[in-house]
C-alpha positions in Angstrom: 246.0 108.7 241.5 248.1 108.2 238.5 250.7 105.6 237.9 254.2 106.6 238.9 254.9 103.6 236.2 253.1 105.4 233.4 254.3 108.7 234.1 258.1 107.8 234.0 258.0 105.3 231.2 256.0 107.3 228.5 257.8 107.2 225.4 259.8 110.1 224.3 258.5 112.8 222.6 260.0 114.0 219.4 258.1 117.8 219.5 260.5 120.3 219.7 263.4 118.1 218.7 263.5 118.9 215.0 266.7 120.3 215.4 268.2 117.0 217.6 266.2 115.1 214.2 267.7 117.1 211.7 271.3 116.3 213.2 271.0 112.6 213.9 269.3 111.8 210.5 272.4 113.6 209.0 275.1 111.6 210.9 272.6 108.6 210.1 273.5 109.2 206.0 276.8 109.9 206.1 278.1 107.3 204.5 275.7 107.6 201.6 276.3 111.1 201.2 279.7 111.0 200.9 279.7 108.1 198.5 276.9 110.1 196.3 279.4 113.6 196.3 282.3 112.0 195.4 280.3 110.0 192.8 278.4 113.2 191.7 281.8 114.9 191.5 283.3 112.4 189.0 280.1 112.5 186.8 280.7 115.9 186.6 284.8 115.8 186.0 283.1 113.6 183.0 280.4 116.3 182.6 282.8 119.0 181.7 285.3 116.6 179.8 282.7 115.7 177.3 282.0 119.6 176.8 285.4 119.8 175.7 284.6 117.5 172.4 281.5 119.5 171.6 281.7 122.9 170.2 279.4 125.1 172.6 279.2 128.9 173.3 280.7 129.7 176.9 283.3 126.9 176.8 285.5 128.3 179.3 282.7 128.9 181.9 281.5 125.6 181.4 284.9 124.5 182.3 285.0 126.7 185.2 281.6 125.3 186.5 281.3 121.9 185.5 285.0 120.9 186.2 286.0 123.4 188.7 283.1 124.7 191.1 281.0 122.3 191.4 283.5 119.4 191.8 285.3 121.1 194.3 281.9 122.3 196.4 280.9 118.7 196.5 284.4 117.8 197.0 284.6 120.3 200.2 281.0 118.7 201.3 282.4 115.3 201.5 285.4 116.9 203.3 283.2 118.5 206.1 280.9 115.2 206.4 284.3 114.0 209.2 284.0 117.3 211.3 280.2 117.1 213.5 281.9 120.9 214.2 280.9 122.0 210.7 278.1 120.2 209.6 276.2 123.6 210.1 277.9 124.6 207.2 277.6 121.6 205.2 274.3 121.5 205.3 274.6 125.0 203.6 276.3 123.7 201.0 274.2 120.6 200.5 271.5 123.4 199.9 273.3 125.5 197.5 275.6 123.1 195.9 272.5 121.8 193.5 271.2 125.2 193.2 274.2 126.5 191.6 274.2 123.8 189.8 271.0 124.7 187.9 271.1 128.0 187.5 274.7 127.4 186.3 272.5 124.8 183.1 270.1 127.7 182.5 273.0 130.4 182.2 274.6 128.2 179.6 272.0 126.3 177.7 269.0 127.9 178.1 267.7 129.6 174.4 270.2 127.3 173.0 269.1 124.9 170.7 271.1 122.1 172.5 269.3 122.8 175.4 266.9 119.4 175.7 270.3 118.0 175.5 271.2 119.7 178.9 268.0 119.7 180.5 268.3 116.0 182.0 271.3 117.6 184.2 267.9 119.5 186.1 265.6 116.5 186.4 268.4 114.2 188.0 269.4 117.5 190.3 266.2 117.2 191.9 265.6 113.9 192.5 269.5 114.1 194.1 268.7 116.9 196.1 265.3 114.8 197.6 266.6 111.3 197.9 270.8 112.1 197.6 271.6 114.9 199.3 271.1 113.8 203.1 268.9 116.6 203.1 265.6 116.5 205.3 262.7 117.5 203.6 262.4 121.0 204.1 265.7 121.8 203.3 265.5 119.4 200.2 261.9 121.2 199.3 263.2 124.5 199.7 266.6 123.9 198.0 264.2 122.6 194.6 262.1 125.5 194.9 265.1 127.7 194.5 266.0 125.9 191.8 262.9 125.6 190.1 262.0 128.9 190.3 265.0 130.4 188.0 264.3 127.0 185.8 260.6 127.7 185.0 261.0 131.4 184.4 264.0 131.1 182.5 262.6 128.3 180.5 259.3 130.4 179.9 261.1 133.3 179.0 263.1 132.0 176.2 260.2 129.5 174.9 257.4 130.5 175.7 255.7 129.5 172.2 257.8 126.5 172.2 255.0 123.1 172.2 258.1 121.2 173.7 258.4 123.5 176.2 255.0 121.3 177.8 257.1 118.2 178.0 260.2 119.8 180.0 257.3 120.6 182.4 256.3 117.6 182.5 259.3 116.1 183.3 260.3 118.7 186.2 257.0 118.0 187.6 257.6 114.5 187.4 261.0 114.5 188.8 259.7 116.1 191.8 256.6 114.0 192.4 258.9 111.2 192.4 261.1 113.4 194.5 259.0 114.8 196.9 256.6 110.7 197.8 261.0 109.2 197.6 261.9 112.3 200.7 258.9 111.6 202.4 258.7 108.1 202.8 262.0 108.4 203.5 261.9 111.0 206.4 258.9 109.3 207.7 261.1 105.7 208.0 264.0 108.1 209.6 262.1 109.9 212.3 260.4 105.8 213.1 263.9 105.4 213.4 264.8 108.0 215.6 261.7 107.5 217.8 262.3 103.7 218.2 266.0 105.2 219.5 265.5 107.3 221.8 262.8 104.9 223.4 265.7 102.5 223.3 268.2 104.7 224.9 265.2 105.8 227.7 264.1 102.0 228.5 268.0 101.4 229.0 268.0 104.3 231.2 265.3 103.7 233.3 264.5 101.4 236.7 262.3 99.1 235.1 259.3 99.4 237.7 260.1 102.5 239.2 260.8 104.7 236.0 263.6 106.8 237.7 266.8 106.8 236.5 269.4 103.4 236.7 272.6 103.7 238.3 274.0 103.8 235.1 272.6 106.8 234.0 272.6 108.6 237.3 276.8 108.4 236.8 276.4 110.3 233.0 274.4 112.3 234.6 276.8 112.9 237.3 279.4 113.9 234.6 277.1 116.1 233.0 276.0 118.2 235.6 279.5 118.2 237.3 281.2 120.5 234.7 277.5 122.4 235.0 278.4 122.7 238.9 282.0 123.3 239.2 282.3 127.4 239.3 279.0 127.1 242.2 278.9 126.7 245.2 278.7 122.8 245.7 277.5 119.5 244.3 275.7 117.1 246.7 274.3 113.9 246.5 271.8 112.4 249.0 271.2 108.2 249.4 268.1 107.2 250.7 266.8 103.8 252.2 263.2 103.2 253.0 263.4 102.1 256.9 262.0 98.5 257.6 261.0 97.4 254.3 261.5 93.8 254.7 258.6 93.2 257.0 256.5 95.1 254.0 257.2 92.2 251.4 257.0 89.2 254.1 253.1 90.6 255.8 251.9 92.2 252.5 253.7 90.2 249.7 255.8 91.9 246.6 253.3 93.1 244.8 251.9 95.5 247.4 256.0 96.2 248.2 256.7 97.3 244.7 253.5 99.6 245.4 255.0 101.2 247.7 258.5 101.4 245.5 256.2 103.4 243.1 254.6 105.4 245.2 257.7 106.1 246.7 259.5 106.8 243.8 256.9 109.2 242.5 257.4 111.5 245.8 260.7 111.6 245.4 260.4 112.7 241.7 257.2 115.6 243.0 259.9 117.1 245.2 262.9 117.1 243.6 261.5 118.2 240.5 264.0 120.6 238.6 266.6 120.8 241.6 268.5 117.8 240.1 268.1 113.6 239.7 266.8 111.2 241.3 267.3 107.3 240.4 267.2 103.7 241.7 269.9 101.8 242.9 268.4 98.8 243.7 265.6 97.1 246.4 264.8 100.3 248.5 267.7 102.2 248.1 267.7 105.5 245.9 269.9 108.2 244.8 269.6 112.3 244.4 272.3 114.1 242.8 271.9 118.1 243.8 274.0 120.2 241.4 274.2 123.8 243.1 273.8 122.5 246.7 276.1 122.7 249.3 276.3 120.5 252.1 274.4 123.0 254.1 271.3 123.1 251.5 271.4 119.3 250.8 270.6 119.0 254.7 267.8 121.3 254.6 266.3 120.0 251.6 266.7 116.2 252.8 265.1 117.1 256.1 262.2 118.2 254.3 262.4 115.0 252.6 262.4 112.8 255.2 259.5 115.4 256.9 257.2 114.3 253.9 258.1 110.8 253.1 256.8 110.5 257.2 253.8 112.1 256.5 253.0 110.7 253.5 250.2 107.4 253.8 251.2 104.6 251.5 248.9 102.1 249.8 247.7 99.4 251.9 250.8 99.8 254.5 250.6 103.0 256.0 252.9 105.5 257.2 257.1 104.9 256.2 260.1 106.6 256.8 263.4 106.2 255.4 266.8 107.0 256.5 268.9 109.8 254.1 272.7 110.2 253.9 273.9 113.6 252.7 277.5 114.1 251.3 279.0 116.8 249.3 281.4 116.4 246.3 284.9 116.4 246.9 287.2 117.8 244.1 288.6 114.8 242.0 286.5 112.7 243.6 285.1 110.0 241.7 281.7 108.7 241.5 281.7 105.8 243.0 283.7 107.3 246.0 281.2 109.9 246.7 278.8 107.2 246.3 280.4 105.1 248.8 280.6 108.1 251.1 276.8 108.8 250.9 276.0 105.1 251.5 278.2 105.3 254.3 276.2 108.4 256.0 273.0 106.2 254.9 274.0 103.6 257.4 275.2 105.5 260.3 271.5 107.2 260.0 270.3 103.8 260.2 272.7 102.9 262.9 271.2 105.7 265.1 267.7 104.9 265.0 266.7 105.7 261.4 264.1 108.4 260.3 266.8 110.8 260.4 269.6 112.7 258.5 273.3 111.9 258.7 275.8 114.1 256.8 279.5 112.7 256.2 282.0 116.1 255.1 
């Protein structure tokens, strides 16, 4: 049989959290990526104001791009980076923002003579949008591959029998080699990170020989499924105690007594499965929260309970039953109350023989 241990307490799993990723590395590099905009913005305020001193052809576009657009896009980014509600569309502009800003360089400098003068503006654009931006790496990589594409055709167009043409190839590639090994080292130490969180966050979670949830969980889960539950039909919660315990640890010793708190813990977890919670509150007294159940159902369902736990042989000690309290939620009741309540059902069960059911309305 496998452990009930080592089936609760495997580490999180990140697949199919790219999304739940994506969004904490983001809040993660806030504060860098609103320093970088509202750095980036001023270098380009100072972009557009040296412009001003050089005679070049499309002066007041570059004006309108290089003091105006731009500044204000990145301006509007660090403006969004206080509202979680819009990072959606932040991250849009974090993806377009630099993009604009290329094709903006190749609509004004590109065939120019002054262009190598220009050019740099594309190699540090990359290596922002990789290392700067706040960007994970696909949208970085895919960001840079917009950009690159009007830059290489645009650059090949208008030189192609250019011999200098080979070193501002060289330089984009080497902008995003150093681009591309920065965002993925980085990424890699981010999502380390993240899995070294949420492992966190589950071991503080978790009964620490049992696996099921801690009584300080079980209350945010609670609040969670209470706003889930409140248009249904009920909201139930069931407190169990296994009956006679005590003698278990004094014949058989601890060791074979937290056996049976696994083995235990792991039926409770095969039956109620996806019907709600189940957690640990301490010794041999658990907890099941049943969002959707009346009190009606929650009696049914801990009848078949207690039916099982009876029938079920544990390690080394046999046959157990346990005693089960059943109370529904009561509106604006708190946690704790209902808790309370449950524990009090709990004990008249035990009071009346236990192995049995007691429901408290």
């Amino acid at each position: 049989m496998t452990s009930a241990t080592s089936m609760y307490n495997a580490k999180p799993v990140l697949a199919d959290s790219n999304k739940e990723f994506e969004q904490w590395s983001l809040q993660s590099r806030l504060p860098q990526l609103r320093y970088m905009v509202f750095f980036t913005a001023l270098l380009y305020l100072l972009y557009g104001y040296f412009e001003t001193l050089i005679d070049l052809p499309y002066a007041n576009q570059r004006l309108l791009f290089h003091v105006v657009i731009i500044p204000l896009s990145l301006l509007l980014i660090y403006r969004l980076s206080f509202y979680p509600q819009y990072f959606k569309q932040m991250r849009l502009l974090l993806v377009f923002a630099p993009v604009s800003a290329v094709w903006a360089n190749l609509y004004l400098n590109v065939g120019s003579s002054s262009f190598s003068h220009f050019s740099p503006e594309i190699y540090l654009n990359i290596i922002w949008t990789f290392t700067m931006s706040g960007l994970t790496f696909r949208y970085a990589l895919f960001a840079v591959c917009c950009s690159l594409s009007g830059t290489l055709v645009m650059s090949y167009l208008h030189g192609a029998n250019d011999p200098k043409l080979y070193l501002h190839y060289l330089w984009i590639l080497s902008a995003c080699v150093f681009g591309v090994v920065s965002s993925i080292v980085l990424e890699r130490m981010m999502r380390s990170l993240y899995q070294q969180q949420l492992e966190l966050a589950h071991s503080a979670s978790v009964d620490g020989l049992t696996g099921l949830w801690n009584r300080e969980k079980l209350l945010q889960l609670f609040s969670q499924t209470l706003n889930e539950a409140s248009n249904k039909a009920g909201y139930s919660i069931l407190m169990l105690d296994i009956d006679h315990f005590k003698p278990v640890n004094d014949q058989f010793g601890h060791i074979v007594g937290d056996k049976v708190l696994v083995q235990f813990s792991q039926l409770l977890k095969q039956q109620v499965h996806k019907l709600g919670h189940v957690g640990r509150f301490g010794g041999e007294e658990f907890c099941i929260l049943l969002p959707h159940y009346t009190l009606h159902q929650a009696e049914q369902f801990a009848e078949h309970l207690r039916i099982k736990i009876s029938e079920t042989e544990f390690e080394t000690v046999g046959v157990k039953t346990a005693s089960i309290g059943v109370c529904q939620y009561a509106p604006n009741e708190s946690f704790e109350t209902l808790i309370t309540r449950a524990d009090k059902a709990l004990y008249m069960a035990k009071d009346q023989g236990r192995n049995r059911v007691q429901s408290l309305n």
